[in-house]
N, C-alpha and C positions, 0 to 999 in steps of 0.2 A: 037610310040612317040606321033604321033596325037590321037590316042585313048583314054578319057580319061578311068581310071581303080583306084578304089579305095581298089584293093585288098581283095574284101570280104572272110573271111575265113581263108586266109592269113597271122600272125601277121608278121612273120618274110619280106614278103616281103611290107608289107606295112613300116615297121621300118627302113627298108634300104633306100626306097622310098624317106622316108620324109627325113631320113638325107641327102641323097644324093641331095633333092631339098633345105634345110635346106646350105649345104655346097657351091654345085654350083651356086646357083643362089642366095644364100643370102649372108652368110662371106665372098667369094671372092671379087664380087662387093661391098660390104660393106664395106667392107677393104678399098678398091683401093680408094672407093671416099675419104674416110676421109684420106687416105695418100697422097691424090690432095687437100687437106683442105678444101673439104666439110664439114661445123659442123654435129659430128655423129648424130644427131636429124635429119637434114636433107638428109642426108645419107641414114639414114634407111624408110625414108617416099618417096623416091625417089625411090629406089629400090624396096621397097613394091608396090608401082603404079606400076612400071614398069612392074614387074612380074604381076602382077593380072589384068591390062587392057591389055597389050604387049601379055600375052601369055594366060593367062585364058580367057579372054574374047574374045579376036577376032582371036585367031588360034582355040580355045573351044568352042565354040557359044552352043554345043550343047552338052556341058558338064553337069556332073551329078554335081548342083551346090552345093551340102555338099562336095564333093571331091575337087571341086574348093577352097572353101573356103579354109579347108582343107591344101593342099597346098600351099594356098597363107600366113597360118599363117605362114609355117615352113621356107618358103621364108623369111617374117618379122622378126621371131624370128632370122635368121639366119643371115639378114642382120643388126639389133640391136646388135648381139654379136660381127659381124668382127668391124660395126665402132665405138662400145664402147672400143673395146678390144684395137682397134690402139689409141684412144682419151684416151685412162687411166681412162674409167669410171667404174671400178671393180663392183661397183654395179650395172649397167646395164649389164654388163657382164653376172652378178649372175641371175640375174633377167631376162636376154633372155634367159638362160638356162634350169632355172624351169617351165618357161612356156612350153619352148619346151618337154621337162622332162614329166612334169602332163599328156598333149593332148598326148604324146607318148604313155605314160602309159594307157589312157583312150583306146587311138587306138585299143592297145594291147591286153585289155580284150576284146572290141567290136569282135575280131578277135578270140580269143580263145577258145569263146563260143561253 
């Protein structure tokens, strides 16, 4: 868990990866805040810091920083889709989706090479 690992070669377990940080650490939290009436804008820019200073940067220090990023987008996109989705913003919904969607899909071929 401390290690970081971006999967090279991999696509399948890199796809799980991200969802899994995508869902854990983003929609959950993402959720919960905007269901405590955080506005989902601030929501997802809270959660995004959190994740990427909280655990990329200072449990990761010596992290491979393209993997960093990396997961901290899938954290973002994932914490934009729980507190759009609880706040009824359908289009941001849609729109954390595809981003997640494309970068997955880019992953994906990076990997199947």
């Amino acid at each position: 868990i401390f290690k970081a690992d971006d999967q090279r070669g991999d696509w399948y377990a890199w796809t799980t990866n991200q969802a899994g940080h995508a869902l854990y650490f983003g929609v959950i939290p993402g959720a919960l805040l905007s269901l405590a009436g955080v506005p989902y804008v601030a929501a997802f820019v809270l959660v995004a810091l959190a994740y990427g200073v909280g655990w990329e940067v200072l449990t990761q220090p010596q992290s491979n920083w393209g993997d960093a990023v990396t997961d901290a987008f899938f954290v973002a996109g994932g914490a934009g889709f729980g507190a759009a989705l609880y706040a009824g913003q359908a289009g941001d919904v849609v729109a954390s989706v595809a981003m997640m969607l494309a970068v997955n899909i880019i992953g994906i071929w990076r990997r199947a090479k």
